[in-house]
N, C-alpha and C positions, 0 to 999 in steps of 0.2 A: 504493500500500500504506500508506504515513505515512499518505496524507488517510482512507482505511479506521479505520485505528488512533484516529486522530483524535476521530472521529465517534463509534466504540465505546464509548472514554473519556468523550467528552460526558454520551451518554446513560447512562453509569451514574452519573454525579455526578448527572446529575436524577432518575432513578427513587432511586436510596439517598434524597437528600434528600425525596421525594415521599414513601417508606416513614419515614423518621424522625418525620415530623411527623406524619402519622395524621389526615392531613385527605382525605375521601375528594373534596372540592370542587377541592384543590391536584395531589391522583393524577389528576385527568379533566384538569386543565389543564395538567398534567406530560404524559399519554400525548397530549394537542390537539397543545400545541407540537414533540414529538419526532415524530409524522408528519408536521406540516406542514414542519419540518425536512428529513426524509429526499425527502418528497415535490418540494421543491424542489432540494434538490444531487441527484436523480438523474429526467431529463427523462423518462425511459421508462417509469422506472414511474410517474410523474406520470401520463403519459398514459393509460398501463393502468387506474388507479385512476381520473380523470375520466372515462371511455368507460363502465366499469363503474357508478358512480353513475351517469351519465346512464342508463342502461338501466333502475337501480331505479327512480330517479325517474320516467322515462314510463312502467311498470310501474303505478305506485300512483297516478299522476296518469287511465290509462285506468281501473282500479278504483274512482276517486273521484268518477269522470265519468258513465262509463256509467247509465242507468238504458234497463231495458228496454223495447223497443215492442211485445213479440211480446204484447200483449193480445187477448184474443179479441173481434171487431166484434161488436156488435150486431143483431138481425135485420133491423134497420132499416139498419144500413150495409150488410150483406151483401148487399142486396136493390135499394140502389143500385149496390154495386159491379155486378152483375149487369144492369144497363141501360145502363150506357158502354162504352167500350172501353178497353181495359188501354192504358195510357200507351208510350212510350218515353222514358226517357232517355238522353241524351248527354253523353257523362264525358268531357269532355278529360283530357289527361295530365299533359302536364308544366305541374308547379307548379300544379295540382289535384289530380292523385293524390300525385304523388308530385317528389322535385324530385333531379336527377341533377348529380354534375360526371362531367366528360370528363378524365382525362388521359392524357398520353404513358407507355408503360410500363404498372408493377402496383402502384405506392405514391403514398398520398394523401401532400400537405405531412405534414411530421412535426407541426404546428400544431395541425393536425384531431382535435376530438378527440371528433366525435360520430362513434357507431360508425354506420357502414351497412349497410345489411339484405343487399341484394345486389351482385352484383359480375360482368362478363362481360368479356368482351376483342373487338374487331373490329377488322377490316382485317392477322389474322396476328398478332394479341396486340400490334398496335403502338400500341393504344389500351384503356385501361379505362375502364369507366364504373362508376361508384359509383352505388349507388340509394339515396335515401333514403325511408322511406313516410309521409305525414301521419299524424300522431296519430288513432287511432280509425279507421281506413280499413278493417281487414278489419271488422269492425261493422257499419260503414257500409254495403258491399258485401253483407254477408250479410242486412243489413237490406234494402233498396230493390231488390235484387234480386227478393225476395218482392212484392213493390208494382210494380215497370215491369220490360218487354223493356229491358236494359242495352243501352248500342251504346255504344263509344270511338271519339273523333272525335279526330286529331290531327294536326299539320300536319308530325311529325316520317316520318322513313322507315321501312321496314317493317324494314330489319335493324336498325335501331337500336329500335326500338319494341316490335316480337315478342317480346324476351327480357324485356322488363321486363312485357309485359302477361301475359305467359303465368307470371311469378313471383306477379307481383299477382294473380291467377286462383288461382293454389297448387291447381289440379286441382279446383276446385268445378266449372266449363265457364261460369260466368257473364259469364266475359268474352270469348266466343268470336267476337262480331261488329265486326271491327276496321274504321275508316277510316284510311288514311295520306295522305301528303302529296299523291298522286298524284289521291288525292279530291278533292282543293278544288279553291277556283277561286280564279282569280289577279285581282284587281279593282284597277288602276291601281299594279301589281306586288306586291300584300298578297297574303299566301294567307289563304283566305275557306275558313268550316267552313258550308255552307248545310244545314241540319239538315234538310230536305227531303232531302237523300239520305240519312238513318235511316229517313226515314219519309213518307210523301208528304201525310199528313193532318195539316197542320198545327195541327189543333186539339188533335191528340194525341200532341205530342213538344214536349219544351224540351231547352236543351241547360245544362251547367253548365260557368263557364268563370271563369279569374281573366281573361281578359282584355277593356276593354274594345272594342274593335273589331270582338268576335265578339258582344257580347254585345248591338252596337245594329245590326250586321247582319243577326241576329236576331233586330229589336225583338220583342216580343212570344212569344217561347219563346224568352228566356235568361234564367237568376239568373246573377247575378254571386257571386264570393266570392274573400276575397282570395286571394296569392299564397302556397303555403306557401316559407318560411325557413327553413332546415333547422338545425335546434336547436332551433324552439320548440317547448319543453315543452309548454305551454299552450295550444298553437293544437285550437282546440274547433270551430271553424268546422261541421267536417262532422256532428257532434253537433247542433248547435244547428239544423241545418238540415231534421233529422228531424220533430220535429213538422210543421214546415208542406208537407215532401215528403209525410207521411201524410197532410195535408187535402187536398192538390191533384189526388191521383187519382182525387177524388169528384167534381171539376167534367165538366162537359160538353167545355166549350172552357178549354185550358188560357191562351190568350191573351188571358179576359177578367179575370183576375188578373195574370199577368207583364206587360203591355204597360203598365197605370198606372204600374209598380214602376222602368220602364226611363226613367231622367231623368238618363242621362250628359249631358254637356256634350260641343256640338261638337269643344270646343277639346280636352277631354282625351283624344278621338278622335283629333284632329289628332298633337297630341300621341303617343301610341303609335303612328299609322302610321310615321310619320318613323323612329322607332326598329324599326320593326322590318324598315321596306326599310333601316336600315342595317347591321344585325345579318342579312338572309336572305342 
Protein backbone atom coordinates (compact mmCIF):
# COMPACT_ATOMS: atom_id res chain seq x y z
CA UNK A 1 0.00 0.00 0.00
CA UNK A 2 3.12 2.62 1.11
CA UNK A 3 4.81 1.52 -2.20
CA UNK A 4 1.20 2.28 -4.07
CA UNK A 5 1.03 5.73 -2.37
CA UNK A 6 4.42 6.10 -3.23
CA UNK A 7 4.39 5.82 -6.96
CA UNK A 8 0.92 8.16 -6.95
CA UNK A 9 2.86 10.80 -5.26
CA UNK A 10 5.78 10.58 -7.82
CA UNK A 11 3.79 10.82 -10.63
CA UNK A 12 1.87 13.87 -9.66
CA UNK A 13 5.14 15.83 -8.95
CA UNK A 14 5.96 15.06 -12.73
CA UNK A 15 2.78 15.60 -14.51
CA UNK A 16 2.10 19.25 -12.14
CA UNK A 17 5.77 20.12 -13.09
CA UNK A 18 5.03 18.94 -16.98
CA UNK A 19 1.73 21.27 -16.70
CA UNK A 20 3.76 24.21 -15.15
CA UNK A 21 6.16 24.69 -17.62
CA UNK A 22 3.84 24.43 -20.85
CA UNK A 23 6.22 22.74 -22.98
CA UNK A 24 4.32 20.24 -24.82
CA UNK A 25 8.11 18.50 -25.83
CA UNK A 26 8.73 18.10 -21.71
CA UNK A 27 4.58 16.75 -21.23
CA UNK A 28 5.53 13.72 -24.01
CA UNK A 29 8.72 13.11 -22.09
CA UNK A 30 6.99 13.40 -18.68
CA UNK A 31 3.94 10.94 -19.94
CA UNK A 32 7.51 8.42 -21.84
CA UNK A 33 9.11 8.39 -18.59
CA UNK A 34 5.89 7.65 -16.01
CA UNK A 35 4.82 4.48 -18.27
CA UNK A 36 8.15 3.35 -18.63
CA UNK A 37 8.04 3.61 -14.91
CA UNK A 38 4.84 1.85 -14.20
CA UNK A 39 5.72 -0.44 -16.92
CA UNK A 40 8.76 -1.60 -15.02
CA UNK A 41 7.61 -1.87 -11.17
CA UNK A 42 4.68 -3.80 -12.39
CA UNK A 43 5.82 -7.28 -14.41
CA UNK A 44 2.28 -8.13 -15.72
CA UNK A 45 1.33 -5.44 -17.02
CA UNK A 46 4.63 -5.09 -18.65
CA UNK A 47 3.93 -8.13 -20.35
CA UNK A 48 0.31 -7.27 -21.31
CA UNK A 49 1.53 -4.20 -22.90
CA UNK A 50 4.62 -5.86 -24.96
CA UNK A 51 2.25 -8.99 -26.35
CA UNK A 52 -0.11 -6.13 -27.38
CA UNK A 53 2.43 -3.82 -29.28
CA UNK A 54 3.86 -6.97 -30.69
CA UNK A 55 0.55 -7.67 -32.37
CA UNK A 56 0.30 -3.89 -33.74
CA UNK A 57 3.49 -4.07 -34.95
CA UNK A 58 3.15 -7.45 -37.06
CA UNK A 59 -0.29 -5.90 -37.83
CA UNK A 60 1.38 -2.90 -39.90
CA UNK A 61 4.41 -4.71 -40.73
CA UNK A 62 1.90 -7.42 -42.99
CA UNK A 63 0.15 -4.17 -44.20
CA UNK A 64 3.43 -2.75 -45.24
CA UNK A 65 4.55 -5.80 -46.93
CA UNK A 66 1.88 -7.39 -48.69
CA UNK A 67 1.51 -6.32 -52.23
CA UNK A 68 -0.91 -8.23 -54.33
CA UNK A 69 -0.45 -11.31 -56.92
CA UNK A 70 -4.14 -11.84 -57.75
CA UNK A 71 -3.26 -10.18 -61.36
CA UNK A 72 -5.01 -11.26 -64.15
CA UNK A 73 -2.59 -13.61 -66.67
CA UNK A 74 -2.32 -12.94 -69.99
CA UNK A 75 -3.69 -14.89 -72.88
CA UNK A 76 -0.50 -15.88 -73.46
CA UNK A 77 0.05 -17.25 -70.00
CA UNK A 78 -3.30 -18.72 -69.64
CA UNK A 79 -2.60 -20.68 -72.69
CA UNK A 80 0.51 -22.11 -71.35
CA UNK A 81 -0.81 -22.79 -68.07
CA UNK A 82 -3.24 -24.82 -70.15
CA UNK A 83 -0.56 -27.21 -71.70
CA UNK A 84 1.38 -28.57 -68.31
CA UNK A 85 0.19 -29.93 -65.47
CA UNK A 86 -0.88 -28.15 -62.36
CA UNK A 87 2.13 -28.46 -59.88
CA UNK A 88 2.14 -29.88 -56.27
CA UNK A 89 3.56 -28.45 -53.43
CA UNK A 90 4.89 -29.64 -50.26
CA UNK A 91 4.74 -27.59 -47.15
CA UNK A 92 6.54 -28.88 -44.37
CA UNK A 93 5.45 -27.78 -40.93
CA UNK A 94 7.37 -27.08 -38.35
CA UNK A 95 9.45 -24.20 -38.51
CA UNK A 96 8.16 -23.59 -42.04
CA UNK A 97 4.62 -22.88 -41.32
CA UNK A 98 4.71 -22.30 -38.23
CA UNK A 99 7.10 -22.94 -35.09
CA UNK A 100 5.60 -24.44 -31.80
CA UNK A 101 6.83 -24.84 -27.89
CA UNK A 102 5.67 -27.84 -25.87
CA UNK A 103 5.12 -27.42 -22.38
CA UNK A 104 4.06 -29.30 -19.05
CA UNK A 105 0.64 -27.84 -17.83
CA UNK A 106 -1.23 -24.54 -19.58
CA UNK A 107 1.24 -21.53 -18.80
CA UNK A 108 4.14 -20.34 -21.08
CA UNK A 109 7.44 -18.94 -18.81
CA UNK A 110 6.17 -15.70 -17.51
CA UNK A 111 9.35 -14.39 -19.86
CA UNK A 112 7.25 -14.99 -23.07
CA UNK A 113 6.07 -12.24 -24.35
CA UNK A 114 5.09 -12.96 -27.90
CA UNK A 115 1.57 -13.62 -27.89
CA UNK A 116 0.56 -17.11 -29.69
CA UNK A 117 -2.02 -17.64 -32.02
CA UNK A 118 -3.08 -21.05 -30.84
CA UNK A 119 -3.15 -23.36 -28.03
CA UNK A 120 -4.21 -27.37 -27.53
CA UNK A 121 -3.57 -29.71 -24.63
CA UNK A 122 -2.54 -33.72 -25.35
CA UNK A 123 -1.92 -36.74 -23.42
CA UNK A 124 -5.12 -35.53 -20.80
CA UNK A 125 -4.09 -31.75 -20.79
CA UNK A 126 -0.77 -32.86 -19.25
CA UNK A 127 0.82 -31.11 -22.02
CA UNK A 128 0.27 -27.78 -24.11
CA UNK A 129 1.55 -26.80 -27.17
CA UNK A 130 1.65 -23.05 -28.14
CA UNK A 131 1.54 -22.26 -31.98
CA UNK A 132 3.13 -19.64 -33.36
CA UNK A 133 2.21 -18.75 -37.24
CA UNK A 134 5.07 -17.07 -39.76
CA UNK A 135 4.54 -13.76 -40.65
CA UNK A 136 2.34 -13.50 -43.91
CA UNK A 137 1.33 -17.21 -43.97
CA UNK A 138 -2.50 -17.16 -44.29
CA UNK A 139 -1.51 -14.83 -47.64
CA UNK A 140 0.65 -17.14 -48.52
CA UNK A 141 -1.67 -20.16 -48.36
CA UNK A 142 -4.58 -18.24 -49.84
CA UNK A 143 -2.10 -17.24 -52.51
CA UNK A 144 -0.23 -20.62 -53.94
CA UNK A 145 -3.05 -22.48 -53.13
CA UNK A 146 -4.71 -20.88 -56.21
CA UNK A 147 -1.33 -21.88 -58.39
CA UNK A 148 -0.51 -25.90 -56.83
CA UNK A 149 -2.40 -29.01 -55.25
CA UNK A 150 -1.09 -28.19 -51.41
CA UNK A 151 0.10 -31.44 -49.75
CA UNK A 152 1.83 -31.11 -45.97
CA UNK A 153 4.72 -33.23 -45.50
CA UNK A 154 5.96 -33.66 -41.95
CA UNK A 155 7.89 -35.97 -39.84
CA UNK A 156 5.85 -34.91 -36.63
CA UNK A 157 2.74 -37.27 -35.41
CA UNK A 158 -0.77 -37.07 -36.50
CA UNK A 159 -2.03 -36.20 -32.91
CA UNK A 160 0.31 -33.77 -32.59
CA UNK A 161 0.13 -32.39 -36.12
CA UNK A 162 -3.98 -32.55 -36.89
CA UNK A 163 -4.63 -29.73 -34.44
CA UNK A 164 -2.21 -27.22 -35.65
CA UNK A 165 -2.97 -28.15 -39.53
CA UNK A 166 -6.59 -28.04 -39.29
CA UNK A 167 -6.07 -24.22 -37.23
CA UNK A 168 -3.75 -23.27 -40.04
CA UNK A 169 -6.43 -24.54 -42.78
CA UNK A 170 -9.05 -22.12 -40.51
CA UNK A 171 -11.87 -24.03 -42.64
CA UNK A 172 -10.61 -22.94 -46.40
CA UNK A 173 -10.02 -27.22 -46.96
CA UNK A 174 -6.67 -26.30 -48.55
CA UNK A 175 -4.85 -28.01 -46.28
CA UNK A 176 -6.65 -31.38 -46.40
CA UNK A 177 -3.99 -33.68 -47.62
CA UNK A 178 -1.69 -34.45 -44.77
CA UNK A 179 1.77 -36.65 -44.58
CA UNK A 180 2.90 -37.76 -40.94
CA UNK A 181 5.65 -39.31 -39.52
CA UNK A 182 4.59 -42.76 -40.23
CA UNK A 183 5.01 -41.54 -44.04
CA UNK A 184 8.62 -41.25 -44.33
CA UNK A 185 11.38 -43.38 -44.53
CA UNK A 186 13.90 -43.88 -42.10
CA UNK A 187 17.57 -43.65 -44.18
CA UNK A 188 20.53 -44.67 -41.65
CA UNK A 189 17.95 -43.70 -38.62
CA UNK A 190 16.97 -39.98 -40.37
CA UNK A 191 13.24 -39.78 -41.11
CA UNK A 192 13.29 -38.89 -44.86
CA UNK A 193 10.18 -36.71 -46.59
CA UNK A 194 10.43 -38.59 -50.23
CA UNK A 195 8.08 -36.15 -52.12
CA UNK A 196 7.27 -38.98 -54.55
CA UNK A 197 4.78 -39.84 -52.02
CA UNK A 198 2.71 -36.26 -52.84
CA UNK A 199 3.07 -37.06 -56.01
CA UNK A 200 4.72 -39.74 -58.30
CA UNK A 201 5.65 -37.28 -61.31
CA UNK A 202 8.58 -35.85 -60.28
CA UNK A 203 8.70 -33.27 -62.74
CA UNK A 204 5.71 -31.88 -61.03
CA UNK A 205 6.16 -31.54 -57.27
CA UNK A 206 8.88 -29.74 -55.08
CA UNK A 207 8.72 -29.62 -51.77
CA UNK A 208 9.55 -26.49 -49.28
CA UNK A 209 11.52 -27.11 -46.28
CA UNK A 210 13.96 -25.13 -43.68
CA UNK A 211 15.72 -28.18 -43.44
CA UNK A 212 18.71 -29.02 -45.14
CA UNK A 213 18.79 -32.97 -45.26
CA UNK A 214 15.33 -32.85 -46.85
CA UNK A 215 16.18 -30.46 -49.13
CA UNK A 216 19.40 -32.49 -50.92
CA UNK A 217 17.33 -35.78 -50.58
CA UNK A 218 15.24 -34.15 -52.66
CA UNK A 219 17.83 -32.77 -54.82
CA UNK A 220 16.12 -31.24 -57.45
CA UNK A 221 12.36 -30.55 -56.17
CA UNK A 222 13.24 -28.64 -52.95
CA UNK A 223 13.75 -24.80 -52.06
CA UNK A 224 15.15 -24.34 -49.07
CA UNK A 225 14.17 -21.40 -46.73
CA UNK A 226 15.14 -20.44 -43.45
CA UNK A 227 13.88 -21.50 -40.02
CA UNK A 228 11.06 -19.35 -38.61
CA UNK A 229 12.07 -17.80 -34.91
CA UNK A 230 9.20 -16.82 -33.29
CA UNK A 231 9.20 -13.18 -32.68
CA UNK A 232 10.58 -12.18 -35.91
CA UNK A 233 8.73 -9.32 -36.87
CA UNK A 234 10.22 -9.07 -40.07
CA UNK A 235 10.74 -12.48 -41.36
CA UNK A 236 9.25 -11.87 -45.01
CA UNK A 237 10.65 -15.14 -46.32
CA UNK A 238 7.30 -16.44 -47.55
CA UNK A 239 6.47 -13.01 -49.32
CA UNK A 240 9.44 -12.91 -51.03
CA UNK A 241 9.01 -16.40 -52.39
CA UNK A 242 5.98 -15.52 -54.34
CA UNK A 243 7.18 -14.10 -57.30
CA UNK A 244 9.20 -16.99 -58.31
CA UNK A 245 6.46 -19.63 -56.97
CA UNK A 246 4.20 -17.64 -59.67
CA UNK A 247 7.10 -18.37 -62.50
CA UNK A 248 7.62 -21.84 -61.70
CA UNK A 249 4.36 -23.34 -62.45
CA UNK A 250 4.80 -22.36 -66.02
CA UNK A 251 7.91 -24.76 -66.56
CA UNK A 252 7.54 -28.11 -67.87
CA UNK A 253 9.84 -29.92 -65.51
CA UNK A 254 10.08 -28.32 -62.39
CA UNK A 255 13.70 -29.96 -61.78
CA UNK A 256 15.37 -28.01 -64.43
CA UNK A 257 15.25 -24.95 -62.40
CA UNK A 258 15.46 -26.26 -58.46
CA UNK A 259 18.25 -28.85 -59.16
CA UNK A 260 21.02 -25.93 -60.22
CA UNK A 261 19.62 -23.98 -57.00
CA UNK A 262 20.44 -27.05 -54.61
CA UNK A 263 24.49 -26.42 -53.68
CA UNK A 264 24.27 -27.41 -49.90
CA UNK A 265 27.53 -28.64 -48.67
CA UNK A 266 28.08 -32.27 -47.72
CA UNK A 267 29.33 -31.37 -44.46
CA UNK A 268 26.40 -29.01 -43.43
CA UNK A 269 24.36 -32.23 -44.35
CA UNK A 270 26.49 -34.20 -42.03
CA UNK A 271 26.19 -31.69 -39.81
CA UNK A 272 22.07 -31.75 -39.32
CA UNK A 273 22.00 -35.44 -39.50
CA UNK A 274 23.88 -35.83 -36.23
CA UNK A 275 21.50 -33.46 -34.69
CA UNK A 276 18.65 -34.60 -35.54
CA UNK A 277 19.34 -38.63 -34.68
CA UNK A 278 20.12 -36.99 -31.42
CA UNK A 279 17.12 -34.84 -30.98
CA UNK A 280 14.51 -38.14 -32.68
Amino acid sequence: MERMENIAEYLKVLFFHAFNTITIDRLCLTVVVAVVWILLLFPKLRRFFLRNLFRILRTISVSLTIKRHGHKLSPASESRLSIVRKKTLVLDMDETLMTAIVKGGHRLDNEMNVPFDYRFTMFDSAYTVFVYKRPHLDYFLDTVSQWYNLVVYTTSTKLYADPILTFLDNGRGILRKRLYRHNCSHIHGVRIKPVSRACADLSSVFILDNSLIECTYNKGNAIKINSYVIGSLMDNNLLYLLPFLDCLRFVEDVRSILKPMNTNSSEDVKNESVSQLLIS
